[in-house]
C-alpha positions as a Markdown table, in Angstrom:
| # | Residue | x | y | z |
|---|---|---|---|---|
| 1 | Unk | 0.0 | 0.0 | 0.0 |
| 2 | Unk | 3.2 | 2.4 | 1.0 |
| 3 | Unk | 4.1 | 2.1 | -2.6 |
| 4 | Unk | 0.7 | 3.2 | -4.3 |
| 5 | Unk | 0.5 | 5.8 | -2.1 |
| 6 | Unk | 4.7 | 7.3 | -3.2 |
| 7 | Unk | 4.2 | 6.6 | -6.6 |
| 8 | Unk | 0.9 | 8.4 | -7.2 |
| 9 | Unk | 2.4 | 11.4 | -5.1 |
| 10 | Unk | 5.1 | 11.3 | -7.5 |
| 11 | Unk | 2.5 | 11.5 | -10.7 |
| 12 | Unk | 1.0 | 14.1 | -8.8 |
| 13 | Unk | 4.1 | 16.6 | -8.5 |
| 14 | Unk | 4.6 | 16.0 | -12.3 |
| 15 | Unk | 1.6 | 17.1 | -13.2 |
| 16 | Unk | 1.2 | 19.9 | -11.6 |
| 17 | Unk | 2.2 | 23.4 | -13.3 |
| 18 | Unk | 4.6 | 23.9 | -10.4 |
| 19 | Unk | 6.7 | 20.7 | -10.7 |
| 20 | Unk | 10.2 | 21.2 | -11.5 |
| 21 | Unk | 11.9 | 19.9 | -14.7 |
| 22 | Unk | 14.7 | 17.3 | -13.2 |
| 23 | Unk | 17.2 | 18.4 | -15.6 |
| 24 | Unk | 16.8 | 22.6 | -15.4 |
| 25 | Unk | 15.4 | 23.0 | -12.2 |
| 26 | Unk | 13.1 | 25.3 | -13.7 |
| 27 | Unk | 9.2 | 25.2 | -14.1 |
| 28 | Unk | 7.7 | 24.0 | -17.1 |
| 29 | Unk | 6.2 | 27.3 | -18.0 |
| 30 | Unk | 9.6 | 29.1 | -17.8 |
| 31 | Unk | 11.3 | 27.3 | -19.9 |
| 32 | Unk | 11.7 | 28.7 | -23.0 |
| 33 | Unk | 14.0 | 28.1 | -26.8 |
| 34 | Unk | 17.0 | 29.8 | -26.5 |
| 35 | Unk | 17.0 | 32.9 | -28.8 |
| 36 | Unk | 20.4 | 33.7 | -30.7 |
| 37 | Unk | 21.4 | 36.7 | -32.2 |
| 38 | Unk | 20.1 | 36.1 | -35.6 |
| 39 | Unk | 16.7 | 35.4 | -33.9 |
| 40 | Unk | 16.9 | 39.0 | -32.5 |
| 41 | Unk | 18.6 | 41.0 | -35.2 |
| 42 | Unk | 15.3 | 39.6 | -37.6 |
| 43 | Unk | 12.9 | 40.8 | -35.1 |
| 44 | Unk | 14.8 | 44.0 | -34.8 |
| 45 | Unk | 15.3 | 44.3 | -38.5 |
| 46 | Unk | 11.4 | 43.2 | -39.0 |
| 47 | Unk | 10.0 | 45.9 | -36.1 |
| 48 | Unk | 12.4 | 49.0 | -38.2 |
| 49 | Unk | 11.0 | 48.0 | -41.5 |
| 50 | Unk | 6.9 | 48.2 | -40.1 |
| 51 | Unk | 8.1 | 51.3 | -38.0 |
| 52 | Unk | 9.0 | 53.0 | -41.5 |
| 53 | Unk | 5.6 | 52.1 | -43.0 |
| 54 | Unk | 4.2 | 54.0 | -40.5 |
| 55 | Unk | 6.0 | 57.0 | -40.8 |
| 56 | Unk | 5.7 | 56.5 | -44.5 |
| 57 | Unk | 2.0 | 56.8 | -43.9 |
| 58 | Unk | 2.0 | 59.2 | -41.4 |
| 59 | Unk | 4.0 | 61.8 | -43.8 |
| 60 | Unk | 1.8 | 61.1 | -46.6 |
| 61 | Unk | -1.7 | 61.7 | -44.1 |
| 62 | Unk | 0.0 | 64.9 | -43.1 |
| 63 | Unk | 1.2 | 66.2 | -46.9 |
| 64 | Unk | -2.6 | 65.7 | -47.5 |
| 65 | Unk | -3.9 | 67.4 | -44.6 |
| 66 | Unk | -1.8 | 70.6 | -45.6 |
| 67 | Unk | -2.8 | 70.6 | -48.7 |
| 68 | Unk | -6.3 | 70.5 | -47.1 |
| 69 | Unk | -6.2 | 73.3 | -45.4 |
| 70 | Unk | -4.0 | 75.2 | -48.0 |
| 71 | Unk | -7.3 | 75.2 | -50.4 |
| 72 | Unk | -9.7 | 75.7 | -47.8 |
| 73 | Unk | -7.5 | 79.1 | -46.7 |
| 74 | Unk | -7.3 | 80.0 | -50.3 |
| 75 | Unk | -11.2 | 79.0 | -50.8 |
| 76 | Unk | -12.0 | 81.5 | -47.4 |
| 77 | Unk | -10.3 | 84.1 | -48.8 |
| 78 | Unk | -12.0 | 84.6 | -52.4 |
| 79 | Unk | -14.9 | 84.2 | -50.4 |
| 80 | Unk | -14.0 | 87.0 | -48.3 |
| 81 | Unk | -13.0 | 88.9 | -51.1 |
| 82 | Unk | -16.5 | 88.2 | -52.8 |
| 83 | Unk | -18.0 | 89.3 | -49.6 |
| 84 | Unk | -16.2 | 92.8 | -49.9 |
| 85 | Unk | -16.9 | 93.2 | -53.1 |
| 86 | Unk | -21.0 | 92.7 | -52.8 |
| 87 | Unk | -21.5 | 94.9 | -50.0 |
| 88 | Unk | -19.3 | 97.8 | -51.8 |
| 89 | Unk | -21.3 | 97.4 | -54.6 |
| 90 | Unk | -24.7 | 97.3 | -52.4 |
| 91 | Unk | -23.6 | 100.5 | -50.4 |
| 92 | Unk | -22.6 | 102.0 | -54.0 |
| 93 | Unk | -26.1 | 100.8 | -55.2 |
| 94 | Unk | -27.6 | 102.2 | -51.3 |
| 95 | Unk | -25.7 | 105.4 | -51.9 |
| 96 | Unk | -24.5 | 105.0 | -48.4 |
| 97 | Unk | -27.7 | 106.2 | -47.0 |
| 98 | Unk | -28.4 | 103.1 | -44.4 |
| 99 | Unk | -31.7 | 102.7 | -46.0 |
| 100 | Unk | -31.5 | 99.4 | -47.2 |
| 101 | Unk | -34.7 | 98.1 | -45.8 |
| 102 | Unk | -36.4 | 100.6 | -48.1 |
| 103 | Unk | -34.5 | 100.2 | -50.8 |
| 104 | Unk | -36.6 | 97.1 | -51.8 |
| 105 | Unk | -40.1 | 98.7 | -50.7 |
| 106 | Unk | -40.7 | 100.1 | -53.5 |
| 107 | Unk | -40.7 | 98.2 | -56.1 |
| 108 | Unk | -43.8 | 96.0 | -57.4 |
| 109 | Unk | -43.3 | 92.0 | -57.0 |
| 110 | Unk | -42.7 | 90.6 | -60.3 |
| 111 | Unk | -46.5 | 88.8 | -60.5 |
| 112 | Unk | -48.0 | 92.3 | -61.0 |
C-alpha cells in the first residue's frame, strides 16, 4: 500500500504546473528556446522596417492634410474677397444712406 501511495504522489508533482523539470530545475512554463542573435537581429530588423511604414504613412496623411487646409485658406479668402466686393457694390447701389430696408419697398413684386 506504501508504494501506491509514493508513486501516485510522484504523478502528482509531475503534473502539476509547479513541478520542476529534473534536468533545469526550472518550471515548465519558464522554460523557453534559446533565442540567438540572428533570432533578435530579424525581429529588430522586421520591427524597423513596419516602423517605417508608419511614418511613410503618417507623412503622406499629413502632406494631404496641408494641402487641405491650404485650399480651404485659399477657398476662405475669395470668399472674403467676394463678400467685400458685394456689400461695396450694395452700399454704391444704397448710396451709403443706411436705408436698405427701403430700398426694396418700393418696387412691385414681379407677379404684377
Amino acid at each position: 500500500m506504501k508504494s501506491v501511495k509514493r508513486s501516485t504522489a510522484r504523478a502528482t508533482a509531475r503534473a502539476t504546473p509547479s513541478a520542476t523539470s529534473r534536468t533545469t530545475g526550472v518550471s515548465p512554463e519558464v522554460e523557453q528556446p534559446a533565442v540567438g542573435a540572428a533570432d533578435v537581429a530579424g525581429a529588430l530588423a522586421e520591427r524597423v522596417r513596419e516602423l517605417e511604414i508608419k511614418v511613410m504613412f503618417l507623412e503622406r496623411q499629413v502632406g494631404g492634410q496641408d494641402r487641405a487646409m491650404l485650399e480651404q485658406y485659399r477657398e476662405t479668402e475669395r470668399l472674403r474677397t467676394d463678400v467685400k466686393r458685394l456689400t461695396a457694390a450694395f452700399d454704391a447701389q444704397n448710396d451709403g444712406q443706411g436705408n436698405a430696408d427701403r430700398l426694396w419697398e418700393n418696387e412691385r413684386p414681379p407677379h404684377y
